[in-house]
C-alpha positions as CSV (number, residue, x, y, z in Angstrom):
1,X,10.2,-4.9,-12.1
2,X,13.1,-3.4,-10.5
3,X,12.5,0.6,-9.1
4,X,14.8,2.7,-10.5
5,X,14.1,6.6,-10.7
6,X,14.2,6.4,-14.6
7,X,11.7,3.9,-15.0
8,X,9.8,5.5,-12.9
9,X,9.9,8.7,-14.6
10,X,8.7,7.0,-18.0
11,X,5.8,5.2,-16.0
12,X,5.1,9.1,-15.4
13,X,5.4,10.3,-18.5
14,X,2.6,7.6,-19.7
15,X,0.2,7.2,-16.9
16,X,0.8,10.3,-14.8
17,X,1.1,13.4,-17.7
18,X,0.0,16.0,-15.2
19,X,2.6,15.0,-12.7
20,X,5.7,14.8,-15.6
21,X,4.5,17.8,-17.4
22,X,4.5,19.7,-14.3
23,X,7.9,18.6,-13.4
24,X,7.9,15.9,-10.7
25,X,10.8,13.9,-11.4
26,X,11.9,11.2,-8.9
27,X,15.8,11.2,-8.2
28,X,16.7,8.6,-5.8
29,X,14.8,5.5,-4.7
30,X,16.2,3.0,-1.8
31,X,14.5,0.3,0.3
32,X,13.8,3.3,3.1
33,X,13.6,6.6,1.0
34,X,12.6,8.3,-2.1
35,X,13.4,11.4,-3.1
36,X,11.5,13.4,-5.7
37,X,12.0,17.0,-7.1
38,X,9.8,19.7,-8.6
39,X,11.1,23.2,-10.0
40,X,9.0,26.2,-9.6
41,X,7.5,27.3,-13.1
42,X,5.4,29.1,-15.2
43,X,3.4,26.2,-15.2
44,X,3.3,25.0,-11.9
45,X,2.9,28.8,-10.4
46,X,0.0,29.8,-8.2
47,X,-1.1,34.0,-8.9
48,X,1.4,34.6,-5.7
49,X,4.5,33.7,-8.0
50,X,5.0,31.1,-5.6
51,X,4.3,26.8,-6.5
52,X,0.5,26.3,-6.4
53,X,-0.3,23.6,-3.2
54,X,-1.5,21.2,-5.7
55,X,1.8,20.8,-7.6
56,X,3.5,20.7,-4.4
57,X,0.8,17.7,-3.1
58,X,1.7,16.1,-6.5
59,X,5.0,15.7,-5.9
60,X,4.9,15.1,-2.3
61,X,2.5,11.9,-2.5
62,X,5.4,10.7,-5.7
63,X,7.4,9.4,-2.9
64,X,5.0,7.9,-0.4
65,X,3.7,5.7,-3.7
66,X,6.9,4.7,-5.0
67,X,7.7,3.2,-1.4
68,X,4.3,1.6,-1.0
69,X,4.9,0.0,-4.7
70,X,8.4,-1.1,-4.2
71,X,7.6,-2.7,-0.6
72,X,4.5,-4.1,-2.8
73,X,6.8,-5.4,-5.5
74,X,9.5,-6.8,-3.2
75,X,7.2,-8.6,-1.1
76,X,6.1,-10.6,-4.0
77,X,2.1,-10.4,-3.2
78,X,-1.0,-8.5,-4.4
79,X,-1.4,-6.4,-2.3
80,X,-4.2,-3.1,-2.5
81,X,-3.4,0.2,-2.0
82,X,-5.2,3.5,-1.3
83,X,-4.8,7.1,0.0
84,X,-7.3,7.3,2.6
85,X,-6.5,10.5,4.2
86,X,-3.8,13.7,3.1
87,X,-3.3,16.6,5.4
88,X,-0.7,19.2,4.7
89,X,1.1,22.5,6.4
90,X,2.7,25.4,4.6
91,X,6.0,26.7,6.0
92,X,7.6,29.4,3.1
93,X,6.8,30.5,-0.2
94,X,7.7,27.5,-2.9
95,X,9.9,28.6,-5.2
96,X,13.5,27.7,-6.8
97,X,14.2,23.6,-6.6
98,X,12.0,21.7,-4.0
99,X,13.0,18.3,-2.9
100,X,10.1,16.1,-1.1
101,X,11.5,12.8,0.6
102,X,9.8,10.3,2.5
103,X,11.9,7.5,4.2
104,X,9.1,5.4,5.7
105,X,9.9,2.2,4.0
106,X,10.3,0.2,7.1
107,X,6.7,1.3,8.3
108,X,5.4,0.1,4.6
109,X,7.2,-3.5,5.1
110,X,6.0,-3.9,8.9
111,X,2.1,-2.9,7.3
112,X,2.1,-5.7,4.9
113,X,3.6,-8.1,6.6
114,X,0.7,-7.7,9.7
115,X,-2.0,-8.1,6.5
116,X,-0.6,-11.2,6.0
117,X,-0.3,-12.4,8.7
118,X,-4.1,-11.3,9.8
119,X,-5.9,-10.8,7.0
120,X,-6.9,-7.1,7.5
121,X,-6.2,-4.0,6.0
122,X,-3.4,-1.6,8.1
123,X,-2.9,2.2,7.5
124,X,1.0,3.3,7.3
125,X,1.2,7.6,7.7
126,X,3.9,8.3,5.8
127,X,5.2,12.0,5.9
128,X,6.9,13.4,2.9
129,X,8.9,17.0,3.6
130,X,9.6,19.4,1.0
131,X,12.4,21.4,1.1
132,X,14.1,24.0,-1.2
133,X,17.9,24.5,-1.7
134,X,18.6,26.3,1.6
135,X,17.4,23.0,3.3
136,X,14.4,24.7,5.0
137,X,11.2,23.1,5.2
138,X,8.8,25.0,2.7
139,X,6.0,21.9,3.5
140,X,5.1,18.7,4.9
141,X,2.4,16.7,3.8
142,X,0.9,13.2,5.7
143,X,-0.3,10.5,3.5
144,X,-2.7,7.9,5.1
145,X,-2.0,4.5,3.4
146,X,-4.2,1.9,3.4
147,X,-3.0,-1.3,2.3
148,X,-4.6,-4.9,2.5
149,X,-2.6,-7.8,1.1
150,X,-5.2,-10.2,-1.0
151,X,-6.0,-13.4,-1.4
């Protein structure tokens, strides 16, 4: 399957709802980065008028997944995957636009390719920054990746 932001967005639509509904949409994917945005809304609003952490964690772990699948894909081997750990920090109220990138795609490659080659599981950390239209960082969120190509 080739990764483009619009298939990726339907894949959302049908096996994420909460994600699409709440406005995750991914904009850009390349072998190194994804980038994924999420408006502030109504629906996606915490009682502070600000975008409630969860949203926010939804659409920061969109582009630490779409890496680890398109590394997956491109590698041509089954290979499992698994949040093992998420920590987060809180800069500035969400609100307006927020764009979340991760560019960790070379970490993700150099992960599978030590499974093959020994069999193990690794963990990649990929960090995914949020950041609204005045390019300040409003959060950053640490994904721990476990990955373990099989047999």
């Amino acid at each position: 399957m080739k990764f483009t932001p619009r298939k990726v967005n339907f894949f959302n639509l049908i096996k994420l709802p909460l994600a699409y509904f709440g406005g995750v949409r991914v904009r850009t994917i390349t072998d190194n980065e994804v980038i994924v945005s999420i408006k502030h809304r109504w629906m996606n609003q915490n009682p502070f008028k600000s975008m409630f952490w969860a949203a926010q964690g939804m659409a920061a772990e969109m582009p630490t997944g779409v890496l680890v699948m398109k590394a997956i894909n491109d590698s041509k081997r089954k290979v499992s995957m698994l949040v093992t750990t998420q920590e987060a920090q809180f800069f500035k109220k969400a609100t307006g636009r927020i764009l979340f990138s991760c560019t960790g795609g070379n970490e993700i490659r150099e992960a599978i390719q030590e499974s093959i080659k020994t069999g193990e599981g690794q963990v990649v950390v990929l960090t995914s920054e949020g950041k609204n239209k005045d390019g300040v960082v409003v959060s950053r969120f640490q994904f721990h990746w476990s990955l373990r190509v099989k047999n």
